[in-house]
C-alpha positions, 0 to 999 in steps of 0.5 A: 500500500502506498504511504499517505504521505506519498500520496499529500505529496503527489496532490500538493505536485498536481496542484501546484502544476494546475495553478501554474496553468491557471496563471500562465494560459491564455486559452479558456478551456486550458485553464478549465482543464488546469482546475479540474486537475487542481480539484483532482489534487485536492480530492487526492489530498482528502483520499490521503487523509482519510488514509492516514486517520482511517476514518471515511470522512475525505472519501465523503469530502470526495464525493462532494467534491467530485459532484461540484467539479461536475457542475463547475465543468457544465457551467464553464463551458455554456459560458465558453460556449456562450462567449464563443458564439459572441465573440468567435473566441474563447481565448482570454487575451481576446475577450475584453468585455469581462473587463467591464 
């Protein structure tokens, strides 16, 4: 079996690749798929917990947090979908109307 300690390593690595994406891309669905890696880590992180307590709680957190990521990827792209058809663009440099 593998360490939990490992395993809260591993989840803190993804994380910081996914805000490092987060921060650096232009393109909108990029980003989307840079925070969907980010809640991945964070559901790591809760499976390593419940790993290392041995309780059932981060397994819980999980499912919850795997509901909302569900959720968050439809919302993210009717917006994308919506600002594709507006703009004919989904990139962040493009789009200056969310500025205002």
């Amino acid at each position: 079996m593998i360490p939990a300690e490992y395993l809260a390593g591993l989840g803190a690595i993804l994380f910081c690749i996914g805000l490092v994406g987060v921060f650096t891309r232009a393109n909108a669905i990029i980003v989307l798929m840079c925070v969907e890696i980010m809640l991945n880590a964070v559901n790591l992180n809760f499976v390593a917990g419940a790993l290392h307590h041995g309780d059932v709680t981060g397994w819980v957190f999980t499912a919850i947090a795997i509901a909302i990521a569900a959720a968050e990827v439809a919302v993210g792209l009717a917006i994308f979908l919506a600002l594709y058809g507006e703009h004919e663009s989904i990139s962040f440099d493009d789009i200056t109307t969310l500025k205002h």
